[in-house]
Each structure stands twice: as structure tokens, then as C-alpha cells.
MDAnalysis code that builds the backbone (N, CA, C; Angstrom):
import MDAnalysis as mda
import numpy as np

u = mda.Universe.empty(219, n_residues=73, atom_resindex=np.repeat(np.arange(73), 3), trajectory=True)
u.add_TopologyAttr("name", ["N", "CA", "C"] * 73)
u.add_TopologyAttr("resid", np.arange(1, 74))
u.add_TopologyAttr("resname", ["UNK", "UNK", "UNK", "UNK", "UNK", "UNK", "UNK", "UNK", "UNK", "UNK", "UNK", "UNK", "UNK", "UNK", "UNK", "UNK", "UNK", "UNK", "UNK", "UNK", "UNK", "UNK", "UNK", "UNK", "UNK", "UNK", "UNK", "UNK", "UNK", "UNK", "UNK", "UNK", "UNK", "UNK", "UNK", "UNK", "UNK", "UNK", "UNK", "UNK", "UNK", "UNK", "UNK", "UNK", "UNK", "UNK", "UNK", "UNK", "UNK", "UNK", "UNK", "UNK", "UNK", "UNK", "UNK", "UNK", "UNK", "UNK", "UNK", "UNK", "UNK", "UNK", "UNK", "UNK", "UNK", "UNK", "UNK", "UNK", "UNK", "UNK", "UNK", "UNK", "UNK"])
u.atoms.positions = np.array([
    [128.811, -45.197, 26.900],
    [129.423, -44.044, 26.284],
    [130.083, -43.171, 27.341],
    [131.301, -43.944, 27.939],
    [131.402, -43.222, 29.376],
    [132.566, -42.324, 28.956],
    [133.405, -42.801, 27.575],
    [134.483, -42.339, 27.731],
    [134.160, -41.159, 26.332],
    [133.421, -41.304, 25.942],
    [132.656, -40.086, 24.041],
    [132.905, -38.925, 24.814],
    [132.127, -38.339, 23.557],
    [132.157, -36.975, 23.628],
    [130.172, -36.274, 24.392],
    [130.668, -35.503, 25.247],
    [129.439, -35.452, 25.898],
    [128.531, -34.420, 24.717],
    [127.922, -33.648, 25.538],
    [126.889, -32.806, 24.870],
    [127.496, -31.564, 23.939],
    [128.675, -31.364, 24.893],
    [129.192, -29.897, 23.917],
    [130.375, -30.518, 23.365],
    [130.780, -31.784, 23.443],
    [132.008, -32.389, 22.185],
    [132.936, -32.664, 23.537],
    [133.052, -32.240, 24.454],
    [133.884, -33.131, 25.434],
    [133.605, -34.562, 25.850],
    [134.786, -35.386, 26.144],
    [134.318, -36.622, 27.243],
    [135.011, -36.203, 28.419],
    [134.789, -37.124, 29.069],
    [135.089, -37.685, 30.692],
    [135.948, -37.234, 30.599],
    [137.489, -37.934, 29.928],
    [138.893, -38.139, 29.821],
    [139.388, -36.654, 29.947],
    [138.653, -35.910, 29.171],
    [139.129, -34.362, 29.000],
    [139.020, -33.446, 30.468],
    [137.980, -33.899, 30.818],
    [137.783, -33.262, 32.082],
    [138.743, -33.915, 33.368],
    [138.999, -34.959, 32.956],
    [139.535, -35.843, 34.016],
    [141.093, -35.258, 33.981],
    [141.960, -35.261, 32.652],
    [142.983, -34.385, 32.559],
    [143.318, -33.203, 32.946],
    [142.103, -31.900, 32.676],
    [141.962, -30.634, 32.926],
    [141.830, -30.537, 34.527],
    [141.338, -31.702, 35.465],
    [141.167, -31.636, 36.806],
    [142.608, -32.041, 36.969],
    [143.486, -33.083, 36.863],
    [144.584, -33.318, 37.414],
    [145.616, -32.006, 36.856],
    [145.757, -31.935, 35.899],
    [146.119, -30.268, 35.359],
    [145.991, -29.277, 36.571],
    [144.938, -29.158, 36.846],
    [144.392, -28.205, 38.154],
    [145.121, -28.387, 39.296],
    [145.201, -29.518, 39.399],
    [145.383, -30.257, 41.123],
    [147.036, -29.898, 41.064],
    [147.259, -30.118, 40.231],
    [149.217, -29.887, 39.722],
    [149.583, -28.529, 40.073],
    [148.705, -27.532, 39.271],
    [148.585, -25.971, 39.151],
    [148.598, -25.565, 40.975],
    [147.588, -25.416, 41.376],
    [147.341, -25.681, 42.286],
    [148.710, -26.096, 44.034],
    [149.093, -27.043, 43.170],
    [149.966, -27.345, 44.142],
    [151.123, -26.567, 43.968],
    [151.691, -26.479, 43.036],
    [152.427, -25.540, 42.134],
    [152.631, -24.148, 43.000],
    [151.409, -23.718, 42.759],
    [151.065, -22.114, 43.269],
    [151.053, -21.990, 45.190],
    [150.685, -23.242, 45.754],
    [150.780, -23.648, 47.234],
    [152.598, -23.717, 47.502],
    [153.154, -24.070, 46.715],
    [154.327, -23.829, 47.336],
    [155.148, -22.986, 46.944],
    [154.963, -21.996, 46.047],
    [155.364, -20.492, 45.816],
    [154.806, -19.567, 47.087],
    [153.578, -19.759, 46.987],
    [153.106, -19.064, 48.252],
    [153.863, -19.349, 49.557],
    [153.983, -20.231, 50.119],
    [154.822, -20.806, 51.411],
    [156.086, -19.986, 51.278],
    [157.120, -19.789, 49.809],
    [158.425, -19.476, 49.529],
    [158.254, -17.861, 49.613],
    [157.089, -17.653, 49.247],
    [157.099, -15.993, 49.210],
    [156.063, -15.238, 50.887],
    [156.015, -16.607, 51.679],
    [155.592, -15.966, 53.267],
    [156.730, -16.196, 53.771],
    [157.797, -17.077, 53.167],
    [158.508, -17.186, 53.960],
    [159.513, -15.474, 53.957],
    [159.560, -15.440, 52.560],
    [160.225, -14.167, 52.127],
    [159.864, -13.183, 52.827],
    [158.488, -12.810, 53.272],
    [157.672, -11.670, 54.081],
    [158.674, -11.962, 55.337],
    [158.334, -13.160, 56.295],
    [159.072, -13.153, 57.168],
    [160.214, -12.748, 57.721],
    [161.354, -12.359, 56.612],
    [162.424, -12.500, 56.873],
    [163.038, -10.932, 57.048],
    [163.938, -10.435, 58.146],
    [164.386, -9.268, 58.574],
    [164.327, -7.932, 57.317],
    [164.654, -8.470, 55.828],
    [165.210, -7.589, 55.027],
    [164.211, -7.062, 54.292],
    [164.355, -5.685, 54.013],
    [163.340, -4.642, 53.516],
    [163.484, -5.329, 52.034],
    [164.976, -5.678, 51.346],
    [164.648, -6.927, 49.965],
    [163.665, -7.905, 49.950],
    [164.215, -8.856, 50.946],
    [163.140, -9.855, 50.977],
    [161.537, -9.702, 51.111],
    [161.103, -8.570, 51.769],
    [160.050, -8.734, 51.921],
    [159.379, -7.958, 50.699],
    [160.378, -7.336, 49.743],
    [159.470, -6.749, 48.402],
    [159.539, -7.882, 47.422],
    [160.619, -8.829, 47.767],
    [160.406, -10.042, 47.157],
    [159.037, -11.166, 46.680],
    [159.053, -11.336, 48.051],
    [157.886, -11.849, 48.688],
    [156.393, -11.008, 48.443],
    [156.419, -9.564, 48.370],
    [155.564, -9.542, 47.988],
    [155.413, -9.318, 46.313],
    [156.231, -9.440, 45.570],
    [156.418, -9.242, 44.378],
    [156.095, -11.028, 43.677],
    [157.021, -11.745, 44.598],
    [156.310, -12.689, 44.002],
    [154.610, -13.502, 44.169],
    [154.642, -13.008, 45.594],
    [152.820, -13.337, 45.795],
    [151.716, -12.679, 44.356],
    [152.419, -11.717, 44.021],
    [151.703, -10.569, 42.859],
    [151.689, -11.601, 41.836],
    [152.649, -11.816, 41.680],
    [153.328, -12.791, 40.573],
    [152.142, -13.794, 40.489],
    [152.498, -14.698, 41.615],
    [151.615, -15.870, 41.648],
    [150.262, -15.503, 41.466],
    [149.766, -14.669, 41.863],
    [148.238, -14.441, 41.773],
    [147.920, -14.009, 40.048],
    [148.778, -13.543, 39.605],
    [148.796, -13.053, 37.730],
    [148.462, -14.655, 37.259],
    [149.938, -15.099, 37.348],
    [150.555, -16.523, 36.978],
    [149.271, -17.593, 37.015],
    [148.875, -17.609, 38.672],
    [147.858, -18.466, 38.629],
    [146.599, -18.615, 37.731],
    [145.807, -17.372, 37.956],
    [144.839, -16.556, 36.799],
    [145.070, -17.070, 35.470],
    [146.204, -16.639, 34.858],
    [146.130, -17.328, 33.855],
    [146.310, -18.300, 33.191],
    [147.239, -19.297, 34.412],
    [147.660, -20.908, 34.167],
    [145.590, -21.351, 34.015],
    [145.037, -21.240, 35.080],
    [144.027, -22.009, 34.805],
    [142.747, -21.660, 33.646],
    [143.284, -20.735, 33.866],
    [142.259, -19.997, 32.572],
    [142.321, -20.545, 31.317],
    [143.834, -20.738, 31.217],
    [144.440, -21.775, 29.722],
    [143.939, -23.526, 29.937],
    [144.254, -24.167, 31.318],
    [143.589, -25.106, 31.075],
    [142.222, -25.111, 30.964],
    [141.176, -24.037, 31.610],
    [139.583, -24.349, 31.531],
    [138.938, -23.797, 30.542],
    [139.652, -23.181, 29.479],
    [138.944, -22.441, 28.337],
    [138.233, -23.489, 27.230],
    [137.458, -22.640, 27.049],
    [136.846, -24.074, 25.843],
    [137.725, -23.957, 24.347],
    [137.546, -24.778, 23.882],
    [138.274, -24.885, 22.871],
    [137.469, -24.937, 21.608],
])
């Protein structure tokens, strides 16, 4: 019964999706971050409210991307 439904009505498969889901998310949010240090970096008083506007962003964004995949249903 590797692939059923476990104790609270999930199987394997579900979790196995919701983890690659993650790993996606995840990577997702790793290279926004890189785009918005790079933004910090850069000479202009724009760019760097950019950068930090979108780090804000990402940290909202992220929060609730995974929250939607790990919620129970």
C-alpha cells in the first residue's frame, strides 16, 4: 500500500508532488533573489529601491506560494 492513501487520506504520490512543487518554488525564489542583490548592487538610488522592493516581494510571494502548496485540503 505504498502508493494509498495514508492515515489522514494522503499517499506518497501527493507528498512526492507537493515536494517537487517546493523544490521548483524554491528555485524560483533563489533566482529572484540573485536579480534583486544584483539590483542592491548597482550605483542607482532606483535600482536599489528596486531590489529592495522586490526582495519584499519575494519574501510575501514566497510565504504564500508554499503555504498554497502545503495546506491541507
Amino acid at each position: 500500500m505504498l502508493l494509498g492513501p495514508g492515515k489522514n487520506g494522503r499517499g506518497l504520490v501527493s507528498y512526492l508532488v507537493r515536494s517537487l512543487c517546493s523544490l521548483v518554488l524554491i528555485l524560483l525564489l533563489f533566482q529572484g533573489m540573485v536579480a534583486a542583490f544584483h539590483l542592491l548592487n548597482l550605483p542607482s538610488d532606483r535600482a536599489v529601491a528596486e531590489g529592495a522592493g522586490l526582495l519584499i516581494g519575494l519574501v510575501l510571494a514566497g510565504f504564500v506560494a508554499m503555504r498554497l502548496v502545503w495546506r491541507r485540503r
